[in-house]
MDTraj code that builds the backbone (N, CA, C; nanometers):
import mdtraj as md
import numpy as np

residues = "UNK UNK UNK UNK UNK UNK UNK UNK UNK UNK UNK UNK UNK UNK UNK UNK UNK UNK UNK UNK UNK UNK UNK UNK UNK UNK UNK UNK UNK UNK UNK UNK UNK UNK UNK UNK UNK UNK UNK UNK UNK UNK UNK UNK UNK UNK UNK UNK UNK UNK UNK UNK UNK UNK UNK UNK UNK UNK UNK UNK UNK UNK UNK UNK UNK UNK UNK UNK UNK UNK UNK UNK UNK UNK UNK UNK UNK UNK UNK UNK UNK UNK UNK UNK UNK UNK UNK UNK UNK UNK UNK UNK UNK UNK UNK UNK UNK UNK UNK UNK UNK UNK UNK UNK UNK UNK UNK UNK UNK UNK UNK UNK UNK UNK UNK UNK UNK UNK UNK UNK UNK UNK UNK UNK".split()
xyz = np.array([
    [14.3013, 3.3726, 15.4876],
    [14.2407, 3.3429, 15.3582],
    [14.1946, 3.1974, 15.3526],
    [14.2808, 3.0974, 15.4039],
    [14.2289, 2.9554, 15.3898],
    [14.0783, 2.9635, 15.4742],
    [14.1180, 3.0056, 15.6051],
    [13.9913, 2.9794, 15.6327],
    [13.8765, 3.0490, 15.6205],
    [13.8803, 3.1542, 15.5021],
    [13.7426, 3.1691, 15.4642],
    [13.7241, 3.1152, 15.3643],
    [13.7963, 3.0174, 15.2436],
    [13.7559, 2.9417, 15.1720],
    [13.7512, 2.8431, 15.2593],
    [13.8006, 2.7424, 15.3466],
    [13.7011, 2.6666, 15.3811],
    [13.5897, 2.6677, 15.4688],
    [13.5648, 2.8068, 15.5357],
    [13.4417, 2.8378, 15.6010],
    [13.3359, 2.8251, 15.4382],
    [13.3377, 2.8758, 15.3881],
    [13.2573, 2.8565, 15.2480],
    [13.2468, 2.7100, 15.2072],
    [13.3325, 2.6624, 15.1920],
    [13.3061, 2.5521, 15.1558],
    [13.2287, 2.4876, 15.2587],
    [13.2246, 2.4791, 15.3869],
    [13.1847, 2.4235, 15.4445],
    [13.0657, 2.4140, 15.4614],
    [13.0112, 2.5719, 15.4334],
    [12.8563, 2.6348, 15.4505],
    [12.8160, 2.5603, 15.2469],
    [12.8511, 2.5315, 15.1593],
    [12.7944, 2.5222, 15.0611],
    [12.7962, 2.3301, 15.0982],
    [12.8908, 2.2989, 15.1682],
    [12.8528, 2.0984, 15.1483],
    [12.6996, 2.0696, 15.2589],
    [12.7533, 2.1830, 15.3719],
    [12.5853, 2.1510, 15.4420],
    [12.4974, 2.2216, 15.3996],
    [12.4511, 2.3233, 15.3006],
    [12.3591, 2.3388, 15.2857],
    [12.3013, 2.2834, 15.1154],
    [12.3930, 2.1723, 15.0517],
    [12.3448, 2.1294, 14.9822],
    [12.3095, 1.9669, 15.0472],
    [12.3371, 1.9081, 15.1282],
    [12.2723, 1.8309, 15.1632],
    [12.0985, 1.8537, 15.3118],
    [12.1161, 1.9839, 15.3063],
    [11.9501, 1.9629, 15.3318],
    [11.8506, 1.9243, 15.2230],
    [11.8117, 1.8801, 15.3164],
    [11.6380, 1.8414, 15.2788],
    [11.5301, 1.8550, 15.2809],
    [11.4750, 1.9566, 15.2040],
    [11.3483, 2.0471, 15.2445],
    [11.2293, 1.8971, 15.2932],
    [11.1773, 1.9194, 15.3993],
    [11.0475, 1.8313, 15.4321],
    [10.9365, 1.8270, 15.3255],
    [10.8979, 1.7056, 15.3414],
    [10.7895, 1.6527, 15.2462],
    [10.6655, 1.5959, 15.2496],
    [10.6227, 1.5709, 15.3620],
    [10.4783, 1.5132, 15.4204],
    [10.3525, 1.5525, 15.3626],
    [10.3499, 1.4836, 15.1963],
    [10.2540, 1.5433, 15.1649],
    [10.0910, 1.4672, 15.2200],
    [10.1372, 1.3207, 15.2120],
    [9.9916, 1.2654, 15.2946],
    [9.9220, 1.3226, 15.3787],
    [9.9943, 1.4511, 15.4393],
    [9.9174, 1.4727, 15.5561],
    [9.8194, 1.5955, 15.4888],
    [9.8225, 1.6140, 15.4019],
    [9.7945, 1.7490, 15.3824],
    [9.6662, 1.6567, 15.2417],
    [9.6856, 1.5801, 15.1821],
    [9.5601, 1.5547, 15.1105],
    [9.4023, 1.5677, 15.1364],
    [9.3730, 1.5595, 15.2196],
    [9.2794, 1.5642, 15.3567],
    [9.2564, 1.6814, 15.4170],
    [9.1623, 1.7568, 15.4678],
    [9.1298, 1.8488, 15.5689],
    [9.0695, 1.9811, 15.5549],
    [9.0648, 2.1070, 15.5934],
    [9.0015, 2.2310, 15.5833],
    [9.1473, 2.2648, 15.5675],
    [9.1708, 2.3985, 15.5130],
    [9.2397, 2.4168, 15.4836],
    [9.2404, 2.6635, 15.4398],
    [9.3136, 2.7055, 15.4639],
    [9.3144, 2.8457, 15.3981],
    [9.3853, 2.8950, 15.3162],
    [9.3941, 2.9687, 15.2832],
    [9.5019, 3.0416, 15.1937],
    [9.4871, 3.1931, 15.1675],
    [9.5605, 3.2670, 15.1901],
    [9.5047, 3.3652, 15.1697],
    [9.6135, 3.4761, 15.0360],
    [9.6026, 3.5551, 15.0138],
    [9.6491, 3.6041, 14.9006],
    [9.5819, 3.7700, 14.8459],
    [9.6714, 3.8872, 14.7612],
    [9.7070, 3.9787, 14.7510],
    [9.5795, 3.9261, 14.6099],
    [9.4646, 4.0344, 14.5797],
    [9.3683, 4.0210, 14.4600],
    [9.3196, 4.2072, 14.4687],
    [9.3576, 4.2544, 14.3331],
    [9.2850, 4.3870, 14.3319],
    [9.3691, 4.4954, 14.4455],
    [9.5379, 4.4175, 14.5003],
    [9.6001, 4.5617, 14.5997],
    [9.4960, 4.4953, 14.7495],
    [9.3925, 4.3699, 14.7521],
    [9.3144, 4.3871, 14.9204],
    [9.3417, 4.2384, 14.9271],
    [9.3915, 4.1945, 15.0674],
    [9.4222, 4.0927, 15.1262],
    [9.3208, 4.0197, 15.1147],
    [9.2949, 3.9290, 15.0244],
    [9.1563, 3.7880, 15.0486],
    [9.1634, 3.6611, 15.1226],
    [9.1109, 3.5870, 15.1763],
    [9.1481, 3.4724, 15.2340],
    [9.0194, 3.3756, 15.1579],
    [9.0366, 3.2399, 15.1107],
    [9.0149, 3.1206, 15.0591],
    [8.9885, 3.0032, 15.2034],
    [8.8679, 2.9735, 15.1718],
    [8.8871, 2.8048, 15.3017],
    [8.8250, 2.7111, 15.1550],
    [8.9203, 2.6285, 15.2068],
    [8.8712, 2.5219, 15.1374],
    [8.8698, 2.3491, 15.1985],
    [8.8337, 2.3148, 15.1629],
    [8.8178, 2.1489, 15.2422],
    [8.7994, 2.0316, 15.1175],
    [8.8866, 1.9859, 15.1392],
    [8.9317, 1.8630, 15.0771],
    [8.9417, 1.7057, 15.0879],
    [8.8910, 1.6147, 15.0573],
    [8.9464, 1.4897, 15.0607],
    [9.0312, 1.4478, 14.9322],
    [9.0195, 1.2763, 14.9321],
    [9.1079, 1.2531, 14.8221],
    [9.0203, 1.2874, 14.7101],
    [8.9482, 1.2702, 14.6436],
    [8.8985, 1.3543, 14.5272],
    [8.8272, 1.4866, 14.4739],
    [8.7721, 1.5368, 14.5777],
    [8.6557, 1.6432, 14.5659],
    [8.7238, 1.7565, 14.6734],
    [8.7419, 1.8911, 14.6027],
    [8.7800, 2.0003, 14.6939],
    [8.6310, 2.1286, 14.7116],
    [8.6280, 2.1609, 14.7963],
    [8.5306, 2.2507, 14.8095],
    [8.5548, 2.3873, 14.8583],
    [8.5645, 2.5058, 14.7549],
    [8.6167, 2.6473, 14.7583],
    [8.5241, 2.7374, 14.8141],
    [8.5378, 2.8253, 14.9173],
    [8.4285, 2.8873, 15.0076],
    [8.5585, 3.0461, 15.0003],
    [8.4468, 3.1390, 14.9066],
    [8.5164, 3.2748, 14.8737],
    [8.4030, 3.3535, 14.8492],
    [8.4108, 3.4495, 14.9682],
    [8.3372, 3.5613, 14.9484],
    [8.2277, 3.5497, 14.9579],
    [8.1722, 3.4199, 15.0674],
    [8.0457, 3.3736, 15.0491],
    [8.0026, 3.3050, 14.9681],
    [8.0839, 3.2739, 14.8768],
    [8.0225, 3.1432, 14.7289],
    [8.1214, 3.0274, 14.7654],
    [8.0409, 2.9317, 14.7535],
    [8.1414, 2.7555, 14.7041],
    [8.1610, 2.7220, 14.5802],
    [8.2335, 2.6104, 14.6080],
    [8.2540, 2.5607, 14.4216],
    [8.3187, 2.4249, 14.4618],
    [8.2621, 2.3170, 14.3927],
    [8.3123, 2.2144, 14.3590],
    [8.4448, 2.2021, 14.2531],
    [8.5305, 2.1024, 14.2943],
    [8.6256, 2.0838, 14.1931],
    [8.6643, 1.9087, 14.2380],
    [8.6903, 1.8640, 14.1156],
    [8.7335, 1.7407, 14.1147],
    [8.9103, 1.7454, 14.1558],
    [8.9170, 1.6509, 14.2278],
    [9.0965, 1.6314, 14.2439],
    [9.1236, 1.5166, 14.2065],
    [9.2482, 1.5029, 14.1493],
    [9.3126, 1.4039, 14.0361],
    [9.4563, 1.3700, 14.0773],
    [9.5206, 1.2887, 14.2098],
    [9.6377, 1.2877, 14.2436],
    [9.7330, 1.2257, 14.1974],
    [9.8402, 1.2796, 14.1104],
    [9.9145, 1.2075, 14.0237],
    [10.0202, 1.1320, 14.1147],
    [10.0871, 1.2372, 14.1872],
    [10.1831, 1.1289, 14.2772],
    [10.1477, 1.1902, 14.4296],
    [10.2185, 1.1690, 14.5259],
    [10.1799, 1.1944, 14.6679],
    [10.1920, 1.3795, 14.7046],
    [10.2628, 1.4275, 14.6150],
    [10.2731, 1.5834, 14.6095],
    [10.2887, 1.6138, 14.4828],
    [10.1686, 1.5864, 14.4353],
    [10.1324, 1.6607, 14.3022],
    [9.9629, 1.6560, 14.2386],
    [9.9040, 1.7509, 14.2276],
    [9.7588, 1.7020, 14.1782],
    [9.6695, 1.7871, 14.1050],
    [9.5710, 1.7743, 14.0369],
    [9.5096, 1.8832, 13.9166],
    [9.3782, 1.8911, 13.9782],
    [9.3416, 1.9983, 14.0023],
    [9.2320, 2.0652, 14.0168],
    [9.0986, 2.0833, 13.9017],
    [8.9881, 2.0635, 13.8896],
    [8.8978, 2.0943, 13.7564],
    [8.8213, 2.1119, 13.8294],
    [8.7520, 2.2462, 13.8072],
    [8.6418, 2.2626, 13.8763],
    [8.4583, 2.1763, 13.8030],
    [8.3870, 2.1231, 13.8676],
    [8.3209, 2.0274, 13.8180],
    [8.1836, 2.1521, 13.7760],
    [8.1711, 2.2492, 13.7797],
    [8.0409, 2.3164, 13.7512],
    [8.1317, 2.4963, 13.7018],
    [8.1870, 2.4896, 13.5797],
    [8.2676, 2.5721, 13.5067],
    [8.1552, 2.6913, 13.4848],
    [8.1391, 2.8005, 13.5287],
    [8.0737, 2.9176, 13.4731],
    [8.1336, 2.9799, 13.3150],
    [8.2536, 3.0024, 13.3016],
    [8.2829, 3.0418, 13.1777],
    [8.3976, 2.9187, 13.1124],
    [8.4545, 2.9882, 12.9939],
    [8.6123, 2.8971, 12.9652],
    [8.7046, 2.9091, 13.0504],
    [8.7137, 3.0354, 13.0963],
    [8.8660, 3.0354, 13.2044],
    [8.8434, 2.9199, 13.3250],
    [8.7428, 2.8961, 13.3447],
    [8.6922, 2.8003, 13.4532],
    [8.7049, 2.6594, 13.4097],
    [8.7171, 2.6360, 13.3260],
    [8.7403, 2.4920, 13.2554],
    [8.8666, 2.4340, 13.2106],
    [8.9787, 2.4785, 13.2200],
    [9.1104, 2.4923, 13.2466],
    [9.1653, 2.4042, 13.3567],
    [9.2101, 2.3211, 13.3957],
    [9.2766, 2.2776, 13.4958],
    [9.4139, 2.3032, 13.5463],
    [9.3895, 2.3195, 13.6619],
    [9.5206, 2.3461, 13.7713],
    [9.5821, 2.2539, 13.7948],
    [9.7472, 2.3039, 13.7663],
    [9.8204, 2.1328, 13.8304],
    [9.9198, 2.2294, 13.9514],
    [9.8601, 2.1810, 14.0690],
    [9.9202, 2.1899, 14.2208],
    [10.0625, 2.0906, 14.2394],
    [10.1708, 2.1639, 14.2676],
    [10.2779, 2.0916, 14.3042],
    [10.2951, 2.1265, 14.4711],
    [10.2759, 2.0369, 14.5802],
    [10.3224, 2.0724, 14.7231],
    [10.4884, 2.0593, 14.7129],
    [10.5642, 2.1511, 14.7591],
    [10.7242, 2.2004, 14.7592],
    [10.7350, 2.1317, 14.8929],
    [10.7103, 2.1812, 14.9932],
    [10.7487, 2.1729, 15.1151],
    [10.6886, 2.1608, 15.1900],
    [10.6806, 2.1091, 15.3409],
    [10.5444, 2.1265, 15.4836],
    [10.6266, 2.1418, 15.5674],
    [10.5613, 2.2005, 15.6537],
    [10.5807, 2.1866, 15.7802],
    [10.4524, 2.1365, 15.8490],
    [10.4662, 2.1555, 16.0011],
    [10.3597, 2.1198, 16.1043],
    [10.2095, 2.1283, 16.0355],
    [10.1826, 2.2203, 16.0235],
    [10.0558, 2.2662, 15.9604],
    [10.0338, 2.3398, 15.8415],
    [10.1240, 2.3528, 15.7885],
    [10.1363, 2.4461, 15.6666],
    [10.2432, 2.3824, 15.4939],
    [10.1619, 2.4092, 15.3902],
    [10.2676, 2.3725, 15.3083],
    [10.2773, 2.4634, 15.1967],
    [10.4330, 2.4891, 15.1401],
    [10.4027, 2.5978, 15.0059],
    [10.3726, 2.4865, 14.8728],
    [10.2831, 2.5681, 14.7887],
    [10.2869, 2.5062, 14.6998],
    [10.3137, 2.5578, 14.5649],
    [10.3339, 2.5282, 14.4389],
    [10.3077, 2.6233, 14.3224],
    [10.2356, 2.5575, 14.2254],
    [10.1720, 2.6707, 14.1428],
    [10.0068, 2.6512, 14.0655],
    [10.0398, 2.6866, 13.9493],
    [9.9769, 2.6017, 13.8541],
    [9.9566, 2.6721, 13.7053],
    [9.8995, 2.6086, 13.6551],
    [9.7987, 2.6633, 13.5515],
    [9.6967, 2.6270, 13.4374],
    [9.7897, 2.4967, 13.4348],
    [9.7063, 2.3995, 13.3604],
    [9.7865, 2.2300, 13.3228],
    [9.8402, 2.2886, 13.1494],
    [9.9584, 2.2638, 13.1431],
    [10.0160, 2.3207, 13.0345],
    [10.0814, 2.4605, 13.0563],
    [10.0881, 2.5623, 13.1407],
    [10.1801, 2.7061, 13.0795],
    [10.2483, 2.6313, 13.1596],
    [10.3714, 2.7522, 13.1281],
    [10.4940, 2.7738, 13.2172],
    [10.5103, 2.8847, 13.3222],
    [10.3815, 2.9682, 13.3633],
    [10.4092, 3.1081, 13.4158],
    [10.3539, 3.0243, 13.5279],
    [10.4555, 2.9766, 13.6689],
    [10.3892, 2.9424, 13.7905],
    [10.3496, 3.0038, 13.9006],
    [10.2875, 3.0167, 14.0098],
    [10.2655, 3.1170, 14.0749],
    [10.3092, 3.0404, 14.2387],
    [10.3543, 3.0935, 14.3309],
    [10.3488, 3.0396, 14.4436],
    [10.2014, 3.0919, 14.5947],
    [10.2413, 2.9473, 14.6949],
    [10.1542, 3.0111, 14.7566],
    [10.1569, 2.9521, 14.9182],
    [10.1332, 2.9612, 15.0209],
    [10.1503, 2.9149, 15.1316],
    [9.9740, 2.8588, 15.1684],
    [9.9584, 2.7632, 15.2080],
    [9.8314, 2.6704, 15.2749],
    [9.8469, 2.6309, 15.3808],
    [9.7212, 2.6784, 15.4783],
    [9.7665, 2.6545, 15.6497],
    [9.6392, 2.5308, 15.6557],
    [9.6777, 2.4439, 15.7449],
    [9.5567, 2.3317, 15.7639],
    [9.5081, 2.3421, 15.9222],
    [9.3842, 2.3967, 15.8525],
    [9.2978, 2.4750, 16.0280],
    [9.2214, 2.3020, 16.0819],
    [9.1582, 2.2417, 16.0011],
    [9.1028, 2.0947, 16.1101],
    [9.1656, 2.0115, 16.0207],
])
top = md.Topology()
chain = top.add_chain()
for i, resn in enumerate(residues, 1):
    res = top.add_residue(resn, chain, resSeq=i)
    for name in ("N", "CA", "C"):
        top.add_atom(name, md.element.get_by_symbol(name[0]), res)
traj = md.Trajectory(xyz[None], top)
């Protein structure tokens, strides 16, 4: 019995001192994909980014959007040429985690609370 309370304990002191990785500099910058579940059919997103201006390539259409970086993993999206209201809404992007080439992030309108998650691979 002791030692499965301190096998437990042991597994809860090291796994509260990890540290999920954070490299978001690397990821401000570059081409980039994403792909995602729309309508039940697998879609994929490229997009390419610097520090202010992102450029969305879906389904054969682009789109400009302004980027607005509040801290080093965090930033709001507005797209600069809005077709309707839902388009005029801004996104605030939180990066969670990276690895090598990839980071999750989570999304929501600037203001709700309903967030969505998502994984971003950086192709150049």
């Amino acid at each position: 019995m002791r030692q499965i309370v301190f096998s437990l304990l042991t597994v809860i002191v090291f796994s509260g001192c990890y540290k999920q990785e954070r490299n978001c500099i690397n990821f401000h910058t570059g081409t980039f994909e994403f792909e995602t579940f729309l309508n039940g059919e697998l879609v994929k997103t490229t997009f390419v980014r610097n520090d202010s201006i992102e450029i969305d390539y879906f389904q054969g259409k682009s789109d400009t959007s302004s980027v607005r970086w509040i801290n080093e993993c965090e930033y709001i999206v507005q797209k600069l040429h809005p077709t309707n209201m839902a388009e005029e809404k801004a996104i605030h992007m939180k990066i969670l985690t990276t690895n090598k080439d990839t980071y999750t992030f989570e999304y929501a309108l600037v203001g709700a609370s309903n967030k969505q998650r998502g994984t971003a691979k950086k192709i150049k």
